[in-house]
N, C-alpha and C positions, 0 to 999 in steps of 0.2 A: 308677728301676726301676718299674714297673708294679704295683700293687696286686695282691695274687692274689684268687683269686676260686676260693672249695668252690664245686661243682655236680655236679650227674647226670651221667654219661658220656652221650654224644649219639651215633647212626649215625654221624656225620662225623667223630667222632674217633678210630675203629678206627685208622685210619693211624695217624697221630700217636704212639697209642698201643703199636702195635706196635714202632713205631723206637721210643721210651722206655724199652721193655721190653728190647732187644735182642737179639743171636741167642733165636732161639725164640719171638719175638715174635707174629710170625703165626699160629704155632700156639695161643703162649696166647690170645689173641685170637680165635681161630677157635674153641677149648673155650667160652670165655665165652660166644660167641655161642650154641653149642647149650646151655649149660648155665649160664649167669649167671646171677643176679639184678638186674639191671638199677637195681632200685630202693634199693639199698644198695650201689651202686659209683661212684663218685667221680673227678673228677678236681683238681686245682688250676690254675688260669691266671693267669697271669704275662706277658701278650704270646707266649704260647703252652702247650703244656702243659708245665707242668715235674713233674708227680707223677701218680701214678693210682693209686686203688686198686680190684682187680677182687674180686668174693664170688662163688663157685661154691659152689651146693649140689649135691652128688652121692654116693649111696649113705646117704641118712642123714646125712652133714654139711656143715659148709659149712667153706669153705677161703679163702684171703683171700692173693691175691697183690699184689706192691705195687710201685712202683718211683718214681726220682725222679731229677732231673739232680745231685741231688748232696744228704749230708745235713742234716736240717734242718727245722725247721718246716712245712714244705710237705707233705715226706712223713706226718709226725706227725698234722697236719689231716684229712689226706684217709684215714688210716686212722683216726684217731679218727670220723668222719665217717659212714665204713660199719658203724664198731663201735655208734653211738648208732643208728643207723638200723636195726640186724640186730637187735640186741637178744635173741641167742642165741648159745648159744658155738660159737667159730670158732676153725677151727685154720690156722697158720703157720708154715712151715720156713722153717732161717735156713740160711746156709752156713757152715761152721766157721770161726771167725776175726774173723766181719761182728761186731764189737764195738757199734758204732755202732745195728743193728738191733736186735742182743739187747736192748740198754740201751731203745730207743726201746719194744720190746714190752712188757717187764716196767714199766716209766714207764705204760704204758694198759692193766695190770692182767693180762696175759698170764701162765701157769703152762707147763711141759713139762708135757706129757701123760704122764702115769705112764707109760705101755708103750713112751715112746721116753726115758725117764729112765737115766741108768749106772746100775746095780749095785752097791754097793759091800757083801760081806761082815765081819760077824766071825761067828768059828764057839764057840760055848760050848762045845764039844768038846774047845777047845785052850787053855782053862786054868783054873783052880780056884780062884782068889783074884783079887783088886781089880789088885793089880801084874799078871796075868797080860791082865785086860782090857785095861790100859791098853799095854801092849804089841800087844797086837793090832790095837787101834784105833791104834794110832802108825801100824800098818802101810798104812793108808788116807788117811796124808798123806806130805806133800812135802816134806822135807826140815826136818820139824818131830818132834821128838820129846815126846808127853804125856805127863806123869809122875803124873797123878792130879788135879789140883786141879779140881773140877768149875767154877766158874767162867771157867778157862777153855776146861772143854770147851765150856761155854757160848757163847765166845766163837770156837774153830774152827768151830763149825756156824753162824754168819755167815758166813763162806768164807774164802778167799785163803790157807789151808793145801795146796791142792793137791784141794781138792778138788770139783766140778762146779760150773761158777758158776750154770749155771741150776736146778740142783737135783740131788738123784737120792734113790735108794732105799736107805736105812741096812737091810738084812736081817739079820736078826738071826738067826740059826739055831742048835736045840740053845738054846734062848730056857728055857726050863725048867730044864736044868741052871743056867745060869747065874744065875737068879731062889733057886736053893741055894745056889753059892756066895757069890753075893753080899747071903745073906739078913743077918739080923739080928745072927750071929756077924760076919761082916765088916766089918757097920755098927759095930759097937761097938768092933772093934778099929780104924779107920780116926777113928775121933772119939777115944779112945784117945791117938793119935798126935795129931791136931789140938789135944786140949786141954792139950799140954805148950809150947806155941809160940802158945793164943790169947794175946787180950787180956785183963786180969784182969775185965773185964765184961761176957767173954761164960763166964769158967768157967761159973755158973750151971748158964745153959744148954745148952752143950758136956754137963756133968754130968749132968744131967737127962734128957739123948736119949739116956747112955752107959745109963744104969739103965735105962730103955723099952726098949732093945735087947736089956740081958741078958736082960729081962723076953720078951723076944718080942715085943713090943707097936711099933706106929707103925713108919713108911715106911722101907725097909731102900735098902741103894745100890740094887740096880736097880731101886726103885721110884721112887728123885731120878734115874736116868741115863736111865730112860724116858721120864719126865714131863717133861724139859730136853729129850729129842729132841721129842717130842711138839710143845712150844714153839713147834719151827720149822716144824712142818709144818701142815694145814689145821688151821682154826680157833684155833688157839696164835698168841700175840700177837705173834710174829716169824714169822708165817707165809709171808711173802714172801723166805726164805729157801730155801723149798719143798723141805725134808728128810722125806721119807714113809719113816714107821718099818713094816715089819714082820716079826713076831714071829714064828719057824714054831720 
């Protein structure tokens, strides 16, 4: 097989590139030309074109359409190619399902854009204590039931609970009641319960957060349920999980 070869998209290649593209090709191709950037779109060759990547700037952003004879390293290149070359952020629609794309975006650092991210609510309106949270957030997954252990909430906001794999928005609403009921009364009876079933060498300290709580004092549950979503979303060190918390 023929060695590929990254390069500049060239006049000559519009054809080529049009059939690569397919139905609707001409037209993408015909936008590029009034409105590409030329100098950050790419193709790969192979004994022909076998990938493209086109970068239109228009209205204030740039946009990054791609295509390829099938997936694989070729397409990966030549979008990483326009990404090193633009050096500003650029946006990408996938089609629902394109597994292979998704994986390949988020692989060269790509995020959903908050304003095309799913929604997912819990309402503090609808319950009063720890058990009534975790019921509600049950309600945002897939055929997985949460029974409290933060841990593994820890672990459903990694994904494959049912819930968006490329991200979405944890809303939190009536975010205030719930920072009551789940102030330092809750925390203290939830540790309570944890320190009849720890290990004998964490009673201690189980003990010790049980008093700070009566006291009032130190991070109550929604200040560990916050800080754990937080985690997953920008700058939290699982942040390519891209869980965006917020609080109304």
């Amino acid at each position: 097989m023929p060695s590929a070869d990254v390069r500049l998209v060239q006049d000559d290649d519009h054809e080529a590139i049009a059939r690569l593209l397919g139905a609707g090709g001409e037209s993408e191709i015909g936008w590029w030309r009034l409105f590409g950037t030329p100098q950050t779109s790419f193709v790969v060759e192979a004994g022909g074109i076998v990938a493209v990547s086109l970068v239109v700037g228009y209205m204030g952003k740039f946009w990054i359409t791609y295509a390829s004879t099938a997936p694989g390293p070729a397409v990966t290149a030549v979008v990483a190619a326009s990404l090193r070359a633009l050096d500003a952020p650029v946006h990408a629609t996938v089609d629902e399902g394109d597994t292979a794309s998704e994986e390949m975006l988020i692989a060269l650092g790509f995020t959903a854009e908050l304003g095309d991210l799913p929604v997912l609510v819990v309402d503090g309106a609808l319950f009063s204590d720890f058990d009534g949270f975790a019921r509600e957030f049950t309600k945002l997954l897939c055929h997985y039931e949460w029974t409290g252990n933060l841990d593994a909430f820890n672990d459903i906001l990694r994904g494959g609970f049912g819930t968006p794999e490329l991200g979405w928005v944890f809303r939190w609403v009536n975010a205030e009641k719930s920072r009551t009921a789940l102030g330092h009364r809750a925390t203290a009876k939830r540790l309570e319960g944890i320190l009849k079933t720890c290990h004998p060498t964490n009673r201690a300290s189980v003990e010790a957060r049980i008093e700070a709580a009566r006291r009032g004092e130190g991070p109550t549950l929604f200040d560990d349920i916050v800080e754990i979503i937080r985690d997953h979303g920008p700058g939290g060190d699982e942040s390519e999980d891209n869980v965006i918390l917020e609080l109304r």
